[in-house]
N, C-alpha and C positions, 0 to 999 in steps of 0.2 A: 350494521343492521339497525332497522329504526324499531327499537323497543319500546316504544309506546305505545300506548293504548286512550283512548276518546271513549266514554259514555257521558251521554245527553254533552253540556256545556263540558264537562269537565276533562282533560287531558290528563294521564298518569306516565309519570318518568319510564315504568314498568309494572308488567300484569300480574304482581306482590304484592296486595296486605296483608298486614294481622287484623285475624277476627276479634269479631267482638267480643269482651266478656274476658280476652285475654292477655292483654297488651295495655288493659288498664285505659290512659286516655294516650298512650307514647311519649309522656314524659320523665320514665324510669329509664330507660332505654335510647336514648333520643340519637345515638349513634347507630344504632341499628335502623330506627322508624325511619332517618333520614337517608337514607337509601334504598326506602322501600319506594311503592306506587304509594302508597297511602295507610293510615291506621283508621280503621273503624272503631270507634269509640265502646268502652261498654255501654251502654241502655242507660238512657236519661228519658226520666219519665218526670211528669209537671211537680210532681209533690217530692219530695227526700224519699228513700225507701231504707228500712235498716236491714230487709232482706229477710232471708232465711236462719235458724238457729243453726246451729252446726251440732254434727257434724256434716258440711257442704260436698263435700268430695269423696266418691268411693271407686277405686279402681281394681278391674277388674283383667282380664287376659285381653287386650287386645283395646283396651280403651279405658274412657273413665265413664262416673254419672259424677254430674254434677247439681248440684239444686243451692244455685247462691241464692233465689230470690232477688233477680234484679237492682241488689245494694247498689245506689248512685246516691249523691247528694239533692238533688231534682233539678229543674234547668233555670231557677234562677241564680243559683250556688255554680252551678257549671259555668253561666254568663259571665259572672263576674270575677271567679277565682282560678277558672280551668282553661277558660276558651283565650285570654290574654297571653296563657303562655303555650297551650296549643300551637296558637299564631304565628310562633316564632319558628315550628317544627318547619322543615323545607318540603315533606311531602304533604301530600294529599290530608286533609282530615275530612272524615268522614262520620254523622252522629249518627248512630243509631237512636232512632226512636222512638219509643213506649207506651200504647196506653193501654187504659182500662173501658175507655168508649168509643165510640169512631169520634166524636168531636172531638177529644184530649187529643187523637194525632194532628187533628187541624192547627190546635191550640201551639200545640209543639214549635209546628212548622212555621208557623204567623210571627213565635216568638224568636226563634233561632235564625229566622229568614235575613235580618238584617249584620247577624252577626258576620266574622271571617272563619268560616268553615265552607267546605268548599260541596257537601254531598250530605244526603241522609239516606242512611238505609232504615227503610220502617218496620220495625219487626210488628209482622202480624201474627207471634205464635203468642200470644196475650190471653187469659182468656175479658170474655166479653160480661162484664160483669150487668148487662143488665140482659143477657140469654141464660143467664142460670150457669153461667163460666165455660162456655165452649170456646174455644179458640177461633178468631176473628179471620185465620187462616183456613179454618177448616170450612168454610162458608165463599165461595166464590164473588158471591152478590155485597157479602159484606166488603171483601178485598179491594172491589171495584169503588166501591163507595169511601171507605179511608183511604185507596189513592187518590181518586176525585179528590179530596179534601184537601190533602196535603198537595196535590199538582196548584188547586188554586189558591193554596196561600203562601208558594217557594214560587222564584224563578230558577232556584238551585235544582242539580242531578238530583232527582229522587230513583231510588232502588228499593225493590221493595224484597224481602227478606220472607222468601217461604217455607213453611210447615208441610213434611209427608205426611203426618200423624195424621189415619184415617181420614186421608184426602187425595185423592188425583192433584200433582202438582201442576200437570196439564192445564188443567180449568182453572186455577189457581192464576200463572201464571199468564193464561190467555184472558182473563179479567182484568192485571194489571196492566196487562200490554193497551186493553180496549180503553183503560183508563188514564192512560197518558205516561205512565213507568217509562221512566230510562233504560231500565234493566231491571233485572231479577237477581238476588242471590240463591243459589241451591246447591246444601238444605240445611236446612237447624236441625238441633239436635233431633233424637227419637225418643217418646216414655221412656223408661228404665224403674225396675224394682231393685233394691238388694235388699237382703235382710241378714241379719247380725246370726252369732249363733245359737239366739234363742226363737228364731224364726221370726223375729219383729223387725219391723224396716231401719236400715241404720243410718240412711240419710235425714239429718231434722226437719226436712222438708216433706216427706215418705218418699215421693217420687223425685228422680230427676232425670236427664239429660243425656242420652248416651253421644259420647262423641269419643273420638280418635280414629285408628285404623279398621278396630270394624265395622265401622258405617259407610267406609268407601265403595263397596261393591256397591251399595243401595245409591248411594249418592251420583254414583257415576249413570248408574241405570236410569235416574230422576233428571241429571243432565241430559244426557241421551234422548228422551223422550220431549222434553221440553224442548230443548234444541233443535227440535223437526219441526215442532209447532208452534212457535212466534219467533219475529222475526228482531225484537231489542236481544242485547246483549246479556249473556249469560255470567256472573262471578259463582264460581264453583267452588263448595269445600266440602270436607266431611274426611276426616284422615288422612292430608295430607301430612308427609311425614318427611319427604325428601323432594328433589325436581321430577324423579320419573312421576312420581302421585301425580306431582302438578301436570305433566306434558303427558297423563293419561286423561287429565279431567281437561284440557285445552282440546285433546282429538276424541272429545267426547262433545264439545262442542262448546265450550265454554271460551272467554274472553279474558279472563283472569280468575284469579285465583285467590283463596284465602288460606291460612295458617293458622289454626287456633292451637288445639291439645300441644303438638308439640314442642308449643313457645312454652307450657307450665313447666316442660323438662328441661327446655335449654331458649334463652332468652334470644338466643341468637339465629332460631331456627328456620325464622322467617326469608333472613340475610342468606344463610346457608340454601337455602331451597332456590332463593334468586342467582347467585353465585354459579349452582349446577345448571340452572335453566341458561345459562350467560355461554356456560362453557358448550352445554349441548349445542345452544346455536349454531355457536362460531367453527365445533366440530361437523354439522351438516350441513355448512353455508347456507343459514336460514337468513332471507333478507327479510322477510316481516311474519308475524305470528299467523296473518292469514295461512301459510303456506302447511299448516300443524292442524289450523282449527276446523273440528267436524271433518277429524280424516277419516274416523271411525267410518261413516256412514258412507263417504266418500270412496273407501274403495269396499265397500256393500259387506259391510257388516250390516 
């Protein structure tokens, strides 16, 4: 079977990453990354960030909230100390990345563009510090506008990385497609409150992040709907936990796949999810992913 996978320029061994924010840069782990499709970087954004105070992580039944505060070193520290030995990984690397205006993601792209990485996914779930902080995701026209940007200053795969949060991923989605996108990923995390037992928020951040297993229903349903409506490639995540996740979120329409929560439990879970997707295969003599992807709709769900 030909396991690979193509968006924009770029070819992947197999339709496995690790998400972002999880996997660090895949230099902890480099026996695992290199047998993935690729690692998406955490979030490099133009300046250092020291993030959020802790405590960053609150789990919950069925998932976590996270609120790191996009801690990275910023991308001239990534340039010079991270992306040399990135370089050496055998799969895929992919940056995510970060800003706080539509020009910072130009900025990004202009500076990264010459480096050996091989993709950027653009997380537009930011917010937009000169709209009074709404998220740059939540805004269709703005989406359009920071892919424009980043498409003219990469000849790199650009992926752009969207937000449901009080948004039609739809419009979203079909903005970046008008805008030159290679692909899309869906979906980041969702708001999340917790609060301690005195009723006060107990993430130092107040809000964070909900991700793991229960955002997969929503996530599937945001591929699903996307997936009918532009025609670039789909990377789907949101609680994957094992390969059936995966080969539910592929015949929901997606092209690959991401791993994030799970790798916090087991470093290895990304590997393990590729391994089951290997074995399903070859158990229903799959010759290529096409014959899986957008089965859902296919036989009229």
């Amino acid at each position: 079977m030909n396991t690979t996978v193509t968006i924009g320029r770029t070819t992947f061994a197999n339709p496995v990453l690790a998400a972002s924010g999880t996997f660090e840069f895949g230099l902890k782990f480099p026996a695992v990354a290199n047998r993935l499709g690729g690692v998406v970087t955490k979030a490099i954004t133009l300046q250092p960030r020291v993030g959020n105070p802790p405590p960053r992580i609150c789990e919950f039944p069925g998932g976590i909230l996270n609120s790191v505060g996009l801690e990275n070193p910023g991308v001239e520290k990534f340039c010079t100390e991270v992306v040399p030995r990135t370089a050496k990984l055998k799969c895929r690397v992919l940056v995510n990345i970060a800003g706080f205006t539509v020009e910072e993601y130009g900025e990004l792209a202009a500076r990264l563009d010459s480096e050996p990485v091989d993709a950027f996914e653009v997380n537009v779930s930011c917010p937009n510090v000169r709209e009074g902080g709404a998220l740059f995701g939540q805004q269709p026209q703005v989406v359009e506008a920071i892919t424009t940007l980043v498409r003219r200053r990469t000849a790199k795969t650009v992926i752009v990385k969207l937000t449901a949060n009080f948004v039609d991923p739809v419009e979203t989605a079909k903005a970046a497609e008008a805008a030159g996108a290679d692909g899309v990923t869906l979906i980041n995390t969702l708001f999340g409150l917790a609060l301690d037992e005195n009723g006060r928020p107990f993430l130092g951040g107040r809000t964070g992040g909900v991700s793991g297993p229960a955002l997969k229903p929503f996530a599937l349903f945001c591929v699903d709907r996307v997936a009918a409506a532009v025609k670039i490639p789909i990377v789907g995540c949101g609680g994957i936990m094992d390969s059936a996740d995966a080969f539910d979120f592929l015949s929901a329409g997606a092209r690959m796949v991401q791993v994030g929560t799970a790798s916090l439990v087991n470093p290895e879970a990304a590997l393990e999810v590729w391994a089951g997707m290997k074995e399903c295969a070859a158990k229903n003599r799959l010759t290529g992913w096409e014959q899986i992807v957008g089965r859902a709709r296919r036989r009229g769900g």
